[in-house]
C-alpha positions in Angstrom: 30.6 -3.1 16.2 31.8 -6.7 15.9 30.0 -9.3 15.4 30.4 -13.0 17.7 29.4 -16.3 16.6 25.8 -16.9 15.4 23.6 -17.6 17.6 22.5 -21.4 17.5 18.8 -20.3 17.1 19.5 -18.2 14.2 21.0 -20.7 12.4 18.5 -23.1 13.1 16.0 -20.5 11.6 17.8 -19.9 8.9 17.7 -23.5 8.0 13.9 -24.2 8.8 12.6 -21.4 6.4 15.0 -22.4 3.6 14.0 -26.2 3.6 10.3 -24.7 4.5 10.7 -22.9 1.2 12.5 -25.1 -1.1 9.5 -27.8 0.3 6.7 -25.2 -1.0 8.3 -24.4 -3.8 7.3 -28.1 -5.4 4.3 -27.4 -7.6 1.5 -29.4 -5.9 -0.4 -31.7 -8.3 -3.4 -31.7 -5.7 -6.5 -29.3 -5.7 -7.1 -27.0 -2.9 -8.8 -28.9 0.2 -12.1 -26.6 -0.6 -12.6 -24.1 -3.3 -13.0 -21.4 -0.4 -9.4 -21.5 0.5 -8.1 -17.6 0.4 -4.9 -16.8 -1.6 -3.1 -16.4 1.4 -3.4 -19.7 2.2 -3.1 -21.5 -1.3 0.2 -19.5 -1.1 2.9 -19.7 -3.6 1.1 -22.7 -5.3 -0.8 -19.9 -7.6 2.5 -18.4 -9.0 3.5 -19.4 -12.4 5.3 -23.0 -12.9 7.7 -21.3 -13.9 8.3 -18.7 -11.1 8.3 -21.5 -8.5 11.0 -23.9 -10.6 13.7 -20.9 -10.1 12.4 -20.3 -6.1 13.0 -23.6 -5.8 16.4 -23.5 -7.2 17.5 -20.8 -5.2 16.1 -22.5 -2.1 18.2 -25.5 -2.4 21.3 -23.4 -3.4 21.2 -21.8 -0.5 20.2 -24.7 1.6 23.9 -26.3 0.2 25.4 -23.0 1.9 23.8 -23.3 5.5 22.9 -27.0 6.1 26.9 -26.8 7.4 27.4 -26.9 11.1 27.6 -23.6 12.8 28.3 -22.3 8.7 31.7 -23.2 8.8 33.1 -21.2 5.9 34.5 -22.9 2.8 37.9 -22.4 3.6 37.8 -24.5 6.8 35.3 -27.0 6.1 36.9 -30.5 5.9 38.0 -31.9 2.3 35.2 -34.8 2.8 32.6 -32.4 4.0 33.5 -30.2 0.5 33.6 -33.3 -1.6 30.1 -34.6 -0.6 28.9 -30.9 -1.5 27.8 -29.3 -5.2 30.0 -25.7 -5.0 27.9 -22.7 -4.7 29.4 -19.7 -5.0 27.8 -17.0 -2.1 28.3 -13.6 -4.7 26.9 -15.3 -7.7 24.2 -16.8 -5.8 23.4 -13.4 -3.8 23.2 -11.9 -7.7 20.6 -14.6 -8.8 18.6 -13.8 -5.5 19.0 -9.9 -6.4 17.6 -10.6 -9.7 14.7 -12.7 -8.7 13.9 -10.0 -6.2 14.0 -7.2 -8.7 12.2 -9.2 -10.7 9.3 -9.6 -8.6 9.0 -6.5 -7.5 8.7 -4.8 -11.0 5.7 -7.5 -10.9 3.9 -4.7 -8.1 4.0 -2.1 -10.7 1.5 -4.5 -13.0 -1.4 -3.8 -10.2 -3.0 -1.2 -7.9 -1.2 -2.3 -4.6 -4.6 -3.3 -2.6 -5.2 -5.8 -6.2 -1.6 -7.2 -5.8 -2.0 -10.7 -5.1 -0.9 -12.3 -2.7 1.2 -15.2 -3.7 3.3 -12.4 -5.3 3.6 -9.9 -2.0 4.7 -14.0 -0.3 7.3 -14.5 -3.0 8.8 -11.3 -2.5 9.4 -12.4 1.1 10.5 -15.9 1.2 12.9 -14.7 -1.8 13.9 -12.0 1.2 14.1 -14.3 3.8 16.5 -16.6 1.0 19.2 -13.2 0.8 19.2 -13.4 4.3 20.2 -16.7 4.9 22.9 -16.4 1.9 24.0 -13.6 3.9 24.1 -14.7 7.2 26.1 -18.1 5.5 28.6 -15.3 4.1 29.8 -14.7 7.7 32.3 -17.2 9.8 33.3 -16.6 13.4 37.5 -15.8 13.7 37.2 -13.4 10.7 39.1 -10.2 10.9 36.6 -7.2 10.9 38.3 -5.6 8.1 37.3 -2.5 6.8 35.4 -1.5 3.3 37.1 1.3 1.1 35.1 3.2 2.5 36.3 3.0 5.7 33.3 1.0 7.4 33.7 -2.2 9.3 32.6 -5.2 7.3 30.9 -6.6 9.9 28.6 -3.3 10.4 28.3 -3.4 6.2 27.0 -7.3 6.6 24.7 -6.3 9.3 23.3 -3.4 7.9 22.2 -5.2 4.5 20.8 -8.1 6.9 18.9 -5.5 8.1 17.8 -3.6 5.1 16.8 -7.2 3.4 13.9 -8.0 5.9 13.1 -4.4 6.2 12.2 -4.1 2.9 10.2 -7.2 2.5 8.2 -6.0 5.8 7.8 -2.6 3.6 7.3 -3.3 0.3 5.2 -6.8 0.8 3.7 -6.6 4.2 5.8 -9.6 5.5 3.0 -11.5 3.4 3.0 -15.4 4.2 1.2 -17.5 7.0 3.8 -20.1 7.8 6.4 -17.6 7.6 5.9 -13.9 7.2 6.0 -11.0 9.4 6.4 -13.4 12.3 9.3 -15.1 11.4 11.0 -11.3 10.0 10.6 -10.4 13.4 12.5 -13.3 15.3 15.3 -13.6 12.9 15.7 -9.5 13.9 15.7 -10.0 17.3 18.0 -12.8 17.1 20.5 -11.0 14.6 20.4 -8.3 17.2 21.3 -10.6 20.3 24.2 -11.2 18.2 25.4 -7.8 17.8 27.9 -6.1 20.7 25.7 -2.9 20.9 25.6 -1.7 24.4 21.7 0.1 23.4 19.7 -2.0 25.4 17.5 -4.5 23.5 13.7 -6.0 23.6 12.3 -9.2 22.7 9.8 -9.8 20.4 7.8 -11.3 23.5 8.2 -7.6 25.3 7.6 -5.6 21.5 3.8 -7.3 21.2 3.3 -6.9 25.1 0.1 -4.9 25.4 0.4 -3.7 29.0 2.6 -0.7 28.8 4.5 0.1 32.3 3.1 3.4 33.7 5.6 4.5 36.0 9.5 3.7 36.0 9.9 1.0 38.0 12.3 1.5 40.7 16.1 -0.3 41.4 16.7 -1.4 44.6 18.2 2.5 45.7 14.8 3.9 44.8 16.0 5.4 41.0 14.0 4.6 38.0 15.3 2.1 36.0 14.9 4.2 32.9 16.7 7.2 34.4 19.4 6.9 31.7 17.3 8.7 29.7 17.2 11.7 31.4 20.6 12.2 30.4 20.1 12.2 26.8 19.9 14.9 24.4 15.7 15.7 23.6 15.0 17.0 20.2 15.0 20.8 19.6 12.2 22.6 20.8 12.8 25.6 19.3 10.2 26.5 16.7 9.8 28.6 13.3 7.6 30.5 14.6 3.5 30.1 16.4 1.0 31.2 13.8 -1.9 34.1 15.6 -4.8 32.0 16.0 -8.4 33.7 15.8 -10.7 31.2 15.8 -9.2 28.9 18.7 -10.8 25.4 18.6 -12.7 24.1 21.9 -10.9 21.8 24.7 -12.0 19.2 27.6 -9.9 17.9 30.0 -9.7 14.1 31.1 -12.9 12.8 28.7 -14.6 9.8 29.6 -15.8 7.7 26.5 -19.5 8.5 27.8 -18.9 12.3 27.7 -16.9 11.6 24.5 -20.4 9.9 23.0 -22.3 12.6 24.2 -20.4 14.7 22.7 -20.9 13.3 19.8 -24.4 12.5 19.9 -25.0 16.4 20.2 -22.9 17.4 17.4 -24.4 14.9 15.1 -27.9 16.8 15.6 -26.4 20.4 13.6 -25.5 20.8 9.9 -21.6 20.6 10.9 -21.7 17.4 12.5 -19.5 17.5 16.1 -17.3 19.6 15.9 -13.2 19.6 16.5 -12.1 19.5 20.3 -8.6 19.2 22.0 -8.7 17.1 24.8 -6.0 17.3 27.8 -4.9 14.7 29.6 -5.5 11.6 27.5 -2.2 10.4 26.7 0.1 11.5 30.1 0.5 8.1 31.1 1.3 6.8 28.0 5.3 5.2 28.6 6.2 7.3 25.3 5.5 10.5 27.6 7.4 9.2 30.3 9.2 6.3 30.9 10.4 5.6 27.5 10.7 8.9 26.3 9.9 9.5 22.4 11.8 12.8 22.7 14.8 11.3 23.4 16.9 10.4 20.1 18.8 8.3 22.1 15.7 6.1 22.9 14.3 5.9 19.3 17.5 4.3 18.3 17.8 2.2 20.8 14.4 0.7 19.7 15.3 0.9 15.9 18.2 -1.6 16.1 20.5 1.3 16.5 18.7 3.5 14.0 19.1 0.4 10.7 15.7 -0.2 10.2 14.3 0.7 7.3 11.5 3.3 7.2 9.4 4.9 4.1 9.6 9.0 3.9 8.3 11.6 2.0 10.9 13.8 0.6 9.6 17.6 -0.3 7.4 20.0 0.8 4.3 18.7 0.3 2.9 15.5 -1.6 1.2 17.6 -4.3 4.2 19.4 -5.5 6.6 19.2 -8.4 9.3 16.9 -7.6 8.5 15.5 -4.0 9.2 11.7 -3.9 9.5 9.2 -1.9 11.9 7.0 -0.4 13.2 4.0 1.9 16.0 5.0 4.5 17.3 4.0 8.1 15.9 5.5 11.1 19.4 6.8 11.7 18.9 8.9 8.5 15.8 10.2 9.5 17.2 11.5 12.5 20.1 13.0 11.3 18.4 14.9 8.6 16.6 17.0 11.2 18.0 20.3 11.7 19.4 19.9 15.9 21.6 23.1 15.9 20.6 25.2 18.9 20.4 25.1 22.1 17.1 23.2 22.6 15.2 26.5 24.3 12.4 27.6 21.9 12.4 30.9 20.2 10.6 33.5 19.9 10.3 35.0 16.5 7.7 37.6 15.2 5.8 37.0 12.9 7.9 38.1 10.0 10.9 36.4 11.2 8.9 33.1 11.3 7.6 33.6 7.7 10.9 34.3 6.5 12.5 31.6 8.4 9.6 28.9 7.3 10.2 30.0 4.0 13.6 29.4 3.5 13.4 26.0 5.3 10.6 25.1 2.4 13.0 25.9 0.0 14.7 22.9 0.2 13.2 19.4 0.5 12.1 18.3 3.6 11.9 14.7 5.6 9.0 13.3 6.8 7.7 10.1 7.6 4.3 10.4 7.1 1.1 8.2 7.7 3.2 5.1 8.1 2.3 1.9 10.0 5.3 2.6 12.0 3.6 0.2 15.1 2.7 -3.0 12.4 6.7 -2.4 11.3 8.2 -1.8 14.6 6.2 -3.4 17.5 8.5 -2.7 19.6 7.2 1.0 19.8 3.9 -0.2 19.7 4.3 -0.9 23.5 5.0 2.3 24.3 1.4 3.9 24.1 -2.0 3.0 24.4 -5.2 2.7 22.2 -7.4 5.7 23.7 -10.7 4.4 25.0 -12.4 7.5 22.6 -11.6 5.0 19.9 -14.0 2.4 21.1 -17.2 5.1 20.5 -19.8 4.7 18.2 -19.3 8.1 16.1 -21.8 9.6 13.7 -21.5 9.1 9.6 -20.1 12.0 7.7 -22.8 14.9 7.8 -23.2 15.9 4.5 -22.8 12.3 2.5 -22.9 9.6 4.6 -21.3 7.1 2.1 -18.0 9.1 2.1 -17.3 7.3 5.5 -15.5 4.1 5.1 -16.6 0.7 6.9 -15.0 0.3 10.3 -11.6 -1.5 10.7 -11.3 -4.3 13.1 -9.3 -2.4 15.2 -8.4 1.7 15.2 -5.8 2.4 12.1 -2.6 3.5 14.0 -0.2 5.9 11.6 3.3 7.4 13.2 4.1 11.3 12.1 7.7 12.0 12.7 9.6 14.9 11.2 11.5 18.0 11.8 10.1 21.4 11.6 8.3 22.4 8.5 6.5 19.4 7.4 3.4 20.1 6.0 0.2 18.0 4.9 -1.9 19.9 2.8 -5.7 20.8 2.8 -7.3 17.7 3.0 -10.0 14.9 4.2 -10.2 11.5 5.6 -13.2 9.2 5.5 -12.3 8.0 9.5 -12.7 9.4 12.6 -9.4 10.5 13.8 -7.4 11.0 16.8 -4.1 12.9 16.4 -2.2 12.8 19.8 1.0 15.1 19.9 3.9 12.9 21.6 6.6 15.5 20.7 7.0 19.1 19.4 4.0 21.3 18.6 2.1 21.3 15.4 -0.7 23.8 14.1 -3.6 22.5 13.1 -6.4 24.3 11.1 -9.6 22.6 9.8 -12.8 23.3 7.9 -16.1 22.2 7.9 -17.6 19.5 5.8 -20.3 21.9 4.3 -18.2 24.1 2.8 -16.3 21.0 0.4 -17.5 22.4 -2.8 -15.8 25.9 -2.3 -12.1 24.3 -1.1 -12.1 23.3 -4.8 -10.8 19.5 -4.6 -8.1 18.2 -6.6 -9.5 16.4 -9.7 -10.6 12.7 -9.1 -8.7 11.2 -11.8 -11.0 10.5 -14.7 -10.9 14.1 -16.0 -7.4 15.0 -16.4 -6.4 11.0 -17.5 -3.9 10.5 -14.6 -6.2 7.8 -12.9 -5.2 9.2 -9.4 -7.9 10.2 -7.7 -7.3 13.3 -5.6 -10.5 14.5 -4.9 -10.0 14.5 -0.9 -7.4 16.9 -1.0 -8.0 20.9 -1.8 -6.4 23.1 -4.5 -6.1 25.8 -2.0 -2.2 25.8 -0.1 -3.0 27.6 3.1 1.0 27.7 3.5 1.2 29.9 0.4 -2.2 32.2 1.0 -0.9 33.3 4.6 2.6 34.1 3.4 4.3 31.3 4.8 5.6 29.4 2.1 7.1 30.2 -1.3 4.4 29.8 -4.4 5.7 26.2 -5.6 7.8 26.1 -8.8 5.0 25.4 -11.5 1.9 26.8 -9.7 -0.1 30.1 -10.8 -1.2 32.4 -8.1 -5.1 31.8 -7.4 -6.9 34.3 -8.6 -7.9 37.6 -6.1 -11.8 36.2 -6.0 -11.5 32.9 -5.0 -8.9 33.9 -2.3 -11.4 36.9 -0.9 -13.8 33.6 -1.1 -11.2 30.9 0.9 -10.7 34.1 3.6 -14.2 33.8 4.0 -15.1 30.9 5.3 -15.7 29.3 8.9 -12.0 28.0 10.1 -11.0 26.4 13.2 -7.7 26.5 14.7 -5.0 25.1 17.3 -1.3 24.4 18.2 -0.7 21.2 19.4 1.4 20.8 22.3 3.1 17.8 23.9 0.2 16.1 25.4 -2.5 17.2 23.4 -5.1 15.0 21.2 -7.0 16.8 18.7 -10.5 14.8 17.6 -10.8 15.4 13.8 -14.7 14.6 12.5 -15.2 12.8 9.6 -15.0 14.7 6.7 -13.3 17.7 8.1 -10.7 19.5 6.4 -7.9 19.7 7.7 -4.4 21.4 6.9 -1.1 20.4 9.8 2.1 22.4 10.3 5.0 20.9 12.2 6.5 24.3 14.0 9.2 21.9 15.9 10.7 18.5 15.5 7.2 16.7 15.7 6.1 13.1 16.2 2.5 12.4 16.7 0.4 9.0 16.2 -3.2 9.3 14.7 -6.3 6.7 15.6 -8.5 6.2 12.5 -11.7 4.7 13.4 -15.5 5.0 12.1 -18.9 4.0 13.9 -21.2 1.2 12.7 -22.9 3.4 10.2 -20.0 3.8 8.1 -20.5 2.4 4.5 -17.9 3.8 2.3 -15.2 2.0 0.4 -12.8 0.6 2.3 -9.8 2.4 0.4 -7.0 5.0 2.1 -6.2 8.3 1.3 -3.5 10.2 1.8 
């Protein structure tokens, strides 16, 4: 890749939200306009005094480096232009902005995230938005695009930590700042991309919040889909570990209105279990992520990922209550490539054995998974590509047993992207949201239990007992993985004793595999334990009915 000149709209944006900066930076000696202004909007005026005086320097360092036309670089800038100028040096100024940064974020670690506030989640970003604009003023058109020692192109290097530096502040802060923000993240993207010489086709940020997704190709004038070029790409592997036997198969409908949906409901909520889980078929076929922009296609992905640099959060291991699983921040490219694609892409049939023997050996070393991520807030431009089911607009019932466990409705349906190769697990656990898991691509198994059996799944400890302060409580002790053979007992784990497994055998269970297509409706308060068999990406729709008074907090 090489890059061309900057764009004149990029420049003139990295100019606005430096001078916007270094402008708000100024500690205000006025009083809020009304003592119910929110944080957001007091901004970064409640940081420390002393917090906004080196913001403010930084700002107006790197307003020296790109109030210069076009950002000629220092070498060709005209003797009067450098004379009139203070020197600031890009690498010692990109090493103040790393500090600051570092700096701020070890501030996070002083709160519970949802306590953070805001002006410090802001900082974070306009101090983000600053690298950029140091970066992009590091860059002159006519430069040779030498290469690192590591062999990549300098110009790929540059882009890439472009990249990476908004990523993380739309990651780590939330793209936190009205004037600025998520907003302005996204356009300086989509203008740093224009700029690029990728031949992937791009979208505008215009298109990415577009809420009208196309249903059916549209056609070129010789009658072929303008989106054929994908049917030429390489899908993800559909081969699978292995299917688990299901005996207790969970019901299905096919095509559900949202009235037959609430009376579904409406019946359930009259027994002891509450409604129970149902697949439903044919909910999601016209959704452009089945179809026209195909999510099964690598090729696509990437092509809406800024070639596969942005930034996304994973989980790295088998499961999040193990020793040693962890977490980190990686490109989409990453993600990708650290799913197993040998093979042919035909599924396989393995017996039961074989499958146990094959997942286990896959568990036994750490797996990738993006996992309950607001992939859609992060990358809108994916957010176009399916819809917001109708079933999400119901009135459902309160959890069955305590009705408080279910949190207050959201404003909206909670969107949450699943992408991962085969063998990702999430353990035994419970959600206080109504939920709507549609399977895009792959097949996962699913296996839930009722609400009314809580107290013998033996939750994880809340927190205040053991002293950790973590409260686990909606997530069981039991690892179905390990009971049916699956999986390897986990480093550090006893084996349960004989009783309480004859006990966990015992109870009520419902199951399913998930196939391409497929949206399973999860109650509130169901337990539920998910198995990727194949390369796997599903969405899930939290949502809760009007009776819903729990804390508004999220689990995992």
């Amino acid at each position: 890749m090489a890059l061309k000149r900057w764009s004149g709209e990029l420049l003139e944006e990295c100019k606005r939200t430096t001078l916007e900066i270094a402008a708000e930076a100024q500690p205000s000696s006025e009083k809020p306009a009304t003592v119910q202004a929110s944080e957001a909007e007091q901004g970064l005026q409640l940081l420390p005094l002393d917090t906004l005086g080196r913001l403010g320097s930084l700002a107006r360092d790197v307003f020296q480096l790109v109030d210069v036309p076009e950002f000629v670089h220092e070498t060709d800038r005209s003797s009067s232009s450098a004379s009139t100028r203070p020197h600031v040096d890009h690498a010692d100024l990109l090493e103040r902005l790393d500090a600051e940064i570092s700096r701020t974020y070890q501030t996070f670690y002083d709160f519970v995230y949802q306590d953070l506030p805001y002006c410090w989640r802001q900082l974070y970003t306009d101090l983000s938005i600053l690298k950029f604009n140091c970066l992009v003023s590091s860059w002159h058109p006519g430069r040779d695009d030498e290469t690192t020692g590591n062999g990549a192109s300098k110009d790929n290097t540059l882009v890439a930590q472009l990249v990476k530096t908004l990523d993380k502040a739309l990651v780590l802060a939330g793209g936190a700042g009205l004037k600025r923000g998520r907003q302005t993240i996204e356009r300086m993207l989509h203008l740093l991309e224009e700029t690029c010489c990728d031949d992937a086709p791009r979208f505008s940020p215009e298109e990415a919040h577009d809420t009208r997704p196309t249903k059916r190709a549209r056609r070129s004038s010789n009658g072929e889909s303008r989106l054929s070029q994908w049917d030429a790409e390489r899908s993800f592997p559909a081969r699978r570990i292995f299917t688990p036997e299901i005996k207790n198969l969970i019901a299905h409908r096919e095509n559900m209105t949202m009235d037959d949906f609430q009376r579904y409901m409406d019946e359930g909520s009259k027994t002891p279990d509450g409604p129970l889980p149902l697949v439903i078929w044919g909910l999601i076929d016209d959704w452009p992520a089945m179809t026209t922009r195909p999510w099964k296609k690598p090729g696509y992905l990437l092509s809406r990922t800024f070639g596969g640099r942005r930034l996304v959060p994973v989980e790295v291991g088998r499961t999040y209550v193990d020793e040693g699983w962890t977490q980190e921040l990686i490109t989409f490219r990453e993600l990708l490539d650290r799913f197993d694609q040998e093979g042919d892409g035909s599924e396989s049939n393995h017996t039961a054995e074989e499958g146990k023997e094959r997942s286990s050996s896959l568990s036994s070393s750490p797996v990738t998974y993006l996992a309950q991520h607001e992939l859609f807030t992060q990358l809108p431009s994916l957010r176009n590509d399916i819809l917001t089911p109708d079933l999400c607009h119901s009135n459902p019932p309160p959890h069955p047993v305590s009705p408080s466990l279910s949190r207050p409705a959201p404003p909206v349906p909670l969107m949450n992207a699943w992408l991962g190769p085969a063998g990702t697990i999430t353990p035994l656990h419970t959600d206080g949201y109504h939920n709507l898991l549609a399977q895009v691509v792959g097949a996962k198994y699913v296996r839930l239990y009722s609400p009314l059996d809580t107290e013998a799944l033996c939750p994880c400890s809340d927190g205040e007992d053991d002293g950790t302060g973590i409260d686990m409580s909606n997530t069981s002790t039991f690892d179905v993985g390990v009971i049916e053979g699956w999986d390897n007992l986990p480093r550090g784990q006893d084996p349960r004793d004989p009783i309480e497994l004859e006990e966990f055998r015992s109870l009520r269970c419902w199951e399913c595999v998930l196939e391409e297509g497929d949206v399973l409706y999860i109650p509130v308060g169901w337990w539920h334990y998910v198995r990727s068999l194949s390369v796997s990406f599903s969405v899930s729709f939290w949502w809760s009915g009007e009776d819903g008074t729990g804390d508004d907090e999220e689990g995992p």
